[in-house]
ZAMARGU-4260 file (C-alpha; in steps of 0.2 Angstrom, whole numbers, plus 5000, padded with zeros to 4 digits):
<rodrens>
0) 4947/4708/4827 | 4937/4709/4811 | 4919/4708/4816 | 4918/4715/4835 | 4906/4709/4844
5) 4898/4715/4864 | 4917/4709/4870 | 4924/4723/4863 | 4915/4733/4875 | 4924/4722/4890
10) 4940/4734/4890 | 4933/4754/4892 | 4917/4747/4902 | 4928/4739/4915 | 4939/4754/4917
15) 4922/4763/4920 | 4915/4751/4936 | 4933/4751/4941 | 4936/4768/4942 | 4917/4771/4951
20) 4921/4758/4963 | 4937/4762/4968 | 4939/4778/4962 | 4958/4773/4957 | 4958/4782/4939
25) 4976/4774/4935 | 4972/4755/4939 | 4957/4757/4931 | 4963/4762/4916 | 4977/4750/4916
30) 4966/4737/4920 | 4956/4741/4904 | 4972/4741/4894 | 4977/4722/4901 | 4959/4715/4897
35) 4960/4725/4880 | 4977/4716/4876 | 4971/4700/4884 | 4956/4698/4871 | 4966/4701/4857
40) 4977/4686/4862 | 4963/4675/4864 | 4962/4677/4880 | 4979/4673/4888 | 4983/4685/4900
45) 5000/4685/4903 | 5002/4688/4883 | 4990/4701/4886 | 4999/4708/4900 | 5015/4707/4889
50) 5007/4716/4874 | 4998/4730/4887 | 5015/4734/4894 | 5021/4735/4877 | 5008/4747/4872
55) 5011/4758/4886 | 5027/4758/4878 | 5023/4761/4863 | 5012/4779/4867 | 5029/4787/4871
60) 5035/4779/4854 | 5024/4790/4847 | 5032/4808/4843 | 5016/4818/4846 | 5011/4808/4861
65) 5030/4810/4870 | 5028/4827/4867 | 5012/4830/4875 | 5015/4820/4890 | 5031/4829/4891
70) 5021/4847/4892 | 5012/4840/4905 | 5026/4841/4917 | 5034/4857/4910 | 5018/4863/4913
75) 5020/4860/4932 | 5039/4868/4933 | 5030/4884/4923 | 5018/4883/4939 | 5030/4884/4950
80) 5043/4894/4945 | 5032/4909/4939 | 5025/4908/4958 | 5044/4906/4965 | 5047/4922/4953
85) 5034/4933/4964 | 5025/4936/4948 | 5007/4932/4954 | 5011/4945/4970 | 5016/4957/4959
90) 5001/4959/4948 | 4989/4957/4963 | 4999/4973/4969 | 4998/4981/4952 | 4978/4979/4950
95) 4976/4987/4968 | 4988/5001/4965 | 4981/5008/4950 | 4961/5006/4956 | 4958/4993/4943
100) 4945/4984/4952 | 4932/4997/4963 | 4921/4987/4967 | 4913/4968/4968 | 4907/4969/4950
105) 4926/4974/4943 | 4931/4959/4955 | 4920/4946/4947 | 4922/4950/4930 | 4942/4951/4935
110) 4939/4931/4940 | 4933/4928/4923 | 4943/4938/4912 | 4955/4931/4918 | 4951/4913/4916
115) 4947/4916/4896 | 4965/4925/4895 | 4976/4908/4903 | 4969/4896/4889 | 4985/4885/4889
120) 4980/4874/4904 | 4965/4871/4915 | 4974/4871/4931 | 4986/4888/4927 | 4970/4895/4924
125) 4964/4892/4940 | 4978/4895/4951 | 4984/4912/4941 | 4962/4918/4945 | 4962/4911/4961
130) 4977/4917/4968 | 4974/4935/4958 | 4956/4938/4963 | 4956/4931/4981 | 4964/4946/4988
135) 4948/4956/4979 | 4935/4946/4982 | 4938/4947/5002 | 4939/4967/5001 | 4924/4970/4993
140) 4915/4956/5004 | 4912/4941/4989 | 4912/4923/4996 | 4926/4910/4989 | 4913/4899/4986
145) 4909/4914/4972 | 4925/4915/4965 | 4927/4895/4965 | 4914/4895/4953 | 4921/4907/4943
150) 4938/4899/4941 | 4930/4882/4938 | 4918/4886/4926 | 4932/4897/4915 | 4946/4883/4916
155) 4940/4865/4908 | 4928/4876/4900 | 4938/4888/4891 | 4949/4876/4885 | 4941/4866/4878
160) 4935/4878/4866 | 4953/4881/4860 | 4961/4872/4849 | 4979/4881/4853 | 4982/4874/4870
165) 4986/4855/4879 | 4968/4851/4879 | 4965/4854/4861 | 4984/4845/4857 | 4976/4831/4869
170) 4960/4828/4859 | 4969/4831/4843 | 4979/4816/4848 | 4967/4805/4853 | 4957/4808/4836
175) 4973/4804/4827 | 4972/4785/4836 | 4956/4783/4828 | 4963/4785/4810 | 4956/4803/4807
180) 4963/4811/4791 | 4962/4830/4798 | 4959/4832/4817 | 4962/4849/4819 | 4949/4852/4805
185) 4937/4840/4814 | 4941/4848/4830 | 4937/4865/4827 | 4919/4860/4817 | 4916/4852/4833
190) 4919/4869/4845 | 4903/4877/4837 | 4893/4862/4845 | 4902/4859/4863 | 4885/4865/4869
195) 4889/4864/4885 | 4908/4871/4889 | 4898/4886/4878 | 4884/4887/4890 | 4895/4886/4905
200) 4905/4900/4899 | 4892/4909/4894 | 4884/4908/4909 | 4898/4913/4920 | 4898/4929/4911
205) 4881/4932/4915 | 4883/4928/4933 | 4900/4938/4934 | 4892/4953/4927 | 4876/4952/4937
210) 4882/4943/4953 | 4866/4933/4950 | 4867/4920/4964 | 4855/4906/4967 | 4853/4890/4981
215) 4867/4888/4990 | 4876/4903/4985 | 4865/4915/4988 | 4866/4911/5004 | 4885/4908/5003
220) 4886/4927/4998 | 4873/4933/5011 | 4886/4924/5024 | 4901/4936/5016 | 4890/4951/5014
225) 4890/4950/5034 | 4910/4948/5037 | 4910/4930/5038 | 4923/4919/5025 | 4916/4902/5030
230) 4900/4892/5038 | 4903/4887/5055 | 4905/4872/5050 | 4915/4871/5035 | 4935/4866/5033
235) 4942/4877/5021 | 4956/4869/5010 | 4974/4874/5008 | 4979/4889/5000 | 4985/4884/4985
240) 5003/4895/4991 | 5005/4876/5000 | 5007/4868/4984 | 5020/4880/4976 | 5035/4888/4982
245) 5036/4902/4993 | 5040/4921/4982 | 5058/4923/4985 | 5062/4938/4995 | 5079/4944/4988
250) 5068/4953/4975 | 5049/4964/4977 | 5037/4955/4970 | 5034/4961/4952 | 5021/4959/4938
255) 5032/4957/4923 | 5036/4940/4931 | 5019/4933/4929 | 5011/4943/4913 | 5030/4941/4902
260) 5032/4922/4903 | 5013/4919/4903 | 5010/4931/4887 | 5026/4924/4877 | 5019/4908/4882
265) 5001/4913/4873 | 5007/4921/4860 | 5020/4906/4856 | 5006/4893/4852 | 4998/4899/4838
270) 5014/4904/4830 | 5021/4887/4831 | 5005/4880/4823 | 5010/4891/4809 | 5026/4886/4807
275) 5024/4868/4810 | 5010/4873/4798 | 5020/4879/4783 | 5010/4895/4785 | 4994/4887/4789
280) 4989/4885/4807 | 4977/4873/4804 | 4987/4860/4797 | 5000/4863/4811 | 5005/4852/4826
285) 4995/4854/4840 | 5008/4845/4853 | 5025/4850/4845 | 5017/4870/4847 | 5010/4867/4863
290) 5027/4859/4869 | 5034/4875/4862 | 5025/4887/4871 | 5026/4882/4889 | 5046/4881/4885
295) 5047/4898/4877 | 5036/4903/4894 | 5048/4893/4907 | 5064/4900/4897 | 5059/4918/4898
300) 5054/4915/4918 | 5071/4909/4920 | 5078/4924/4909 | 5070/4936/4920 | 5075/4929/4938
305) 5093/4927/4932 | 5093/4943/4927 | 5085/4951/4942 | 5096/4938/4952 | 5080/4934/4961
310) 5085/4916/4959 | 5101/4905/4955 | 5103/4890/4943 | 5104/4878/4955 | 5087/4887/4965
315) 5078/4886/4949 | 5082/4868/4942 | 5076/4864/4959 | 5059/4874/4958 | 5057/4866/4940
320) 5058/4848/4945 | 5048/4849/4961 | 5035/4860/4951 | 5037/4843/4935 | 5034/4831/4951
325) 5017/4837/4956 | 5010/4835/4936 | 5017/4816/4937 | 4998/4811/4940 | 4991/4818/4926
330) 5003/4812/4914 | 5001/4795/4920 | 4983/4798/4915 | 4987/4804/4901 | 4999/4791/4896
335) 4985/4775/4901 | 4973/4783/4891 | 4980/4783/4874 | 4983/4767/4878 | 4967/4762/4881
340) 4960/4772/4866 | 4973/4761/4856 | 4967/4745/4861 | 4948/4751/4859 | 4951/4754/4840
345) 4959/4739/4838 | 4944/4730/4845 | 4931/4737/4835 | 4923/4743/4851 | 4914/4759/4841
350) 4911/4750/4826 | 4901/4736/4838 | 4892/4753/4846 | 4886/4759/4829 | 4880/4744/4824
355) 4871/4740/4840 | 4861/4754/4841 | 4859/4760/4824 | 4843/4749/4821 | 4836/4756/4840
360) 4842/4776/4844 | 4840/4789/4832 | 4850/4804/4831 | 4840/4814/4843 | 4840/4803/4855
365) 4860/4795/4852 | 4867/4813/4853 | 4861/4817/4869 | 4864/4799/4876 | 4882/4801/4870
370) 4885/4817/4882 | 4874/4809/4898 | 4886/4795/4897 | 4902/4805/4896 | 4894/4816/4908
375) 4892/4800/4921 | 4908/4793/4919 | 4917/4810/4920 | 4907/4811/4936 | 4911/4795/4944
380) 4929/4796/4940 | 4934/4813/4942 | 4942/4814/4926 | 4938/4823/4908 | 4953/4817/4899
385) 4949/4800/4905 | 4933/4800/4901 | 4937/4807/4883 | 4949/4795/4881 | 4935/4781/4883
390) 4920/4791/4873 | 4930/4800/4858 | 4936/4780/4853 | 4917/4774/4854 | 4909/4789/4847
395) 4918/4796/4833 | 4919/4778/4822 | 4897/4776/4830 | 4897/4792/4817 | 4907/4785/4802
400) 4898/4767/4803 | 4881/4776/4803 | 4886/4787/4790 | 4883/4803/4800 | 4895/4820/4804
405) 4907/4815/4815 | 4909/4833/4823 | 4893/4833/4832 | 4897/4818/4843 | 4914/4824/4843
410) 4907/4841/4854 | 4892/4826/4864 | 4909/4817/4869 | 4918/4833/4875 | 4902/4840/4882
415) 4899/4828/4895 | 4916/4824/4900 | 4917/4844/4904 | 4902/4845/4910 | 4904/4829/4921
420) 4921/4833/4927 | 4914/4850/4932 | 4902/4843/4945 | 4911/4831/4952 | 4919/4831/4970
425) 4933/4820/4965 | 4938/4832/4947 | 4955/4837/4951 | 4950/4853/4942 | 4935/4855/4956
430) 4950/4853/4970 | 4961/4864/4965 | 4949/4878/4960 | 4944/4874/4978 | 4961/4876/4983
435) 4964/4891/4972 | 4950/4900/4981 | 4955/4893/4999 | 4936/4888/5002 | 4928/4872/5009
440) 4930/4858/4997 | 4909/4853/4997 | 4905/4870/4998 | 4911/4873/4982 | 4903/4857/4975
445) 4887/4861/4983 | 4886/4879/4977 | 4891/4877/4959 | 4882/4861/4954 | 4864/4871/4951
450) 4874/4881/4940 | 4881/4865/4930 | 4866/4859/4930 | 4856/4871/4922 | 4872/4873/4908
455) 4870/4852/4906 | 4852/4854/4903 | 4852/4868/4890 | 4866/4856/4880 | 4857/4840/4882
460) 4841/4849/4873 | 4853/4855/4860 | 4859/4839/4855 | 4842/4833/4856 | 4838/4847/4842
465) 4855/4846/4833 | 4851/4827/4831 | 4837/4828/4823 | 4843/4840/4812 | 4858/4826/4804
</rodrens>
């Protein structure tokens, strides 16, 4: 489509009312993909279901897409196998043995050390803090909703912020489908201006090292102060020990299981940038490192239970797909996304933005409009990734077609799908951090949205000023 007109906006806006009225991120998605497909073929939907299914296909025929769909459920056998390992028991023993933690302060700041460590996926993060601090929190008489927040607010956050993980390969991708020369480059000018995973983080620095509650959690802390885990009325969510295997009891449990394949799995990503790289980690490969790295983490778990005989082959194969089987979801996220991306850049659907607004909203107000609508979609549907798959396609070409730095609506895009995705009830990253933390699903929600809010606030300013600076 040469010359896009409002139809181009058809595709990513129907995936949006979709996915808030039904709450059904895959359909929506797909449904955005078939109408995308079906303009493009002058409206004849069963071509355009044709060429939709062939696009789907043609995501995994991408190398650097197949490999970072493929992390995504190596990601999940890592999960499991380091829990089937005992390694997350072990270090909770190791950090009450040697008086690491004395008291709630050492706790919190524990939380959120922690989550900026585990940088490689949101949802490691979260379970590795949550299951770690849990045990401290209780002792020294913090509520969960406390150390939700923590965990929350230091996953999504944090990585976003690194470049070196699946959320950086992720976004890297997605800039790659809009034609972008140097995404990483792009990517990392961008960090400076995330305005508001910086302000979450930063503020769940403060919070952890003043245990400044406010609202809802004051009084969720002045409940645990007293003895009592939960309101009366509240319906605390599973451990997260419900979605994982059960530590195998043929060996004790034992830190090195945790910290080895989770360290080797750190250090791993930015070497393989620099070899991918030719000895410059910026021009490297996000999702061949990435891919990398939870392997090298997953084949030293495997080397360690083997050679502790805490598991067999056969046991741990069986832990590894179960573990692949729960990420199955969010790789079918991932995979509809990029092809909805795809489909938008064909259309010209930024392009049409650009021009549509670049005789109405300038800078200062565009910026921050770009991060309330990621914000709201990321809300509605539960989804970051999602909702960066639909912005990052409009918003980066809105900057070249006005002839402005890409890299600040780059970081409004990011911005609100974090910042959305962190105060929504339906964010699988708010579930499982309330799972993580065994606390009542809405409490969570209810006590960490003031925090978000004030965060979202501070960044919508920031692009306000940062706007009118371009």
């Amino acid at each position: 489509m040469p010359d896009p007109t409002w139809i181009s906006l058809l595709p990513p806006l129907l995936a949006i009312v979709l996915a808030i009225w039904t709450r059904q991120v895959y359909l929506s998605l797909a449904a955005g993909v078939w109408l995308g497909w079906t303009v493009l073929n002058d409206w004849n939907p069963l071509a355009g279901l044709g060429d939709a299914i062939e696009a789907v296909v043609g995501v995994l025929g991408d190398a650097g897409n197949a490999r970072v769909i493929l992390f995504t459920l190596v990601i999940g056998a890592l999960i499991a196998t380091v829990e089937a390992a005992g390694g997350v028991r072990g270090f909770v023993a190791w950090i009450e043995r040697r008086g690491l933690v004395t008291g709630g302060r050492g706790a919190r700041v524990l939380a959120f050390l922690v989550g900026v460590v585990i940088f490689i996926e949101s949802n490691i993060t979260v379970l590795v803090a949550g299951a770690v601090s849990r045990p401290l929190f209780d002792r020294h008489r913090h509520s969960r909703e406390m150390l939700a927040y923590l965990i929350d607010s230091t996953s999504a956050a944090i990585c976003v912020l690194i470049p070196l993980n699946a959320w950086g390969a992720y976004v890297l991708v997605l800039l790659a489908e809009q034609g972008i020369d140097d995404p990483l480059r792009l990517f990392v000018s961008a960090i400076p201006m995330n305005l508001y995973a910086l302000c979450a983080v930063v503020l769940a620095a403060f919070v952890a090292v003043t245990g400044w509650a406010v609202g809802p959690m004051r009084r969720a802390e002045d409940r645990a102060e007293d003895g009592e885990l939960f309101d009366a009325d509240a319906a605390p969510m599973l451990d997260e020990e419900a979605l994982v295997p059960e530590p195998t009891m043929r060996i004790p449990p034992r830190a090195i299981n945790m910290l080895l394949p989770l360290g080797v799995m750190v250090l791993t990503m930015p070497l393989g940038l620099w070899i991918t790289g030719d000895g410059d980690m910026l021009a490297g490969s996000g999702s061949t490192s990435v891919l990398w790295a939870v392997l090298a983490g997953l084949a030293v778990a495997w080397v360690l239970m083997l050679a502790q005989r805490g598991l067999s082959v056969d046991e741990l194969t069986k832990t590894g797909l179960r573990g692949a089987g729960g990420m199955l979801g969010m790789a079918l996220v991932l995979l509809l996304a990029l092809a909805l991306g795809a489909v938008a850049r064909e259309l010209g659907t930024g392009a049409f933005v650009a021009g549509a607004v670049a005789d109405v909203l300038p800078p200062p107000v565009l910026l921050p409009l770009v991060f309330l609508t990621g914000a709201f979609i990321a809300f509605s549907t539960g989804t970051s990734w999602g909702t960066f798959a639909i912005m990052i396609p409009i918003a980066v070409p809105a900057a070249a077609a006005l002839g402005l730095p890409a890299a600040p609506f780059l970081a409004a895009a990011l911005s609100g799908g974090i910042f959305g995705d962190h105060a929504s009830p339906i964010s699988d990253t708010t579930i499982v951090s309330s799972l993580a933390a065994a606390t009542d699903h809405i409490a969570h929600v209810r006590t960490q949205l003031p925090y978000a809010s004030l965060a979202a606030t501070v960044a919508a300013l920031g692009f306000a000023v940062i706007g009118a600076t371009l």
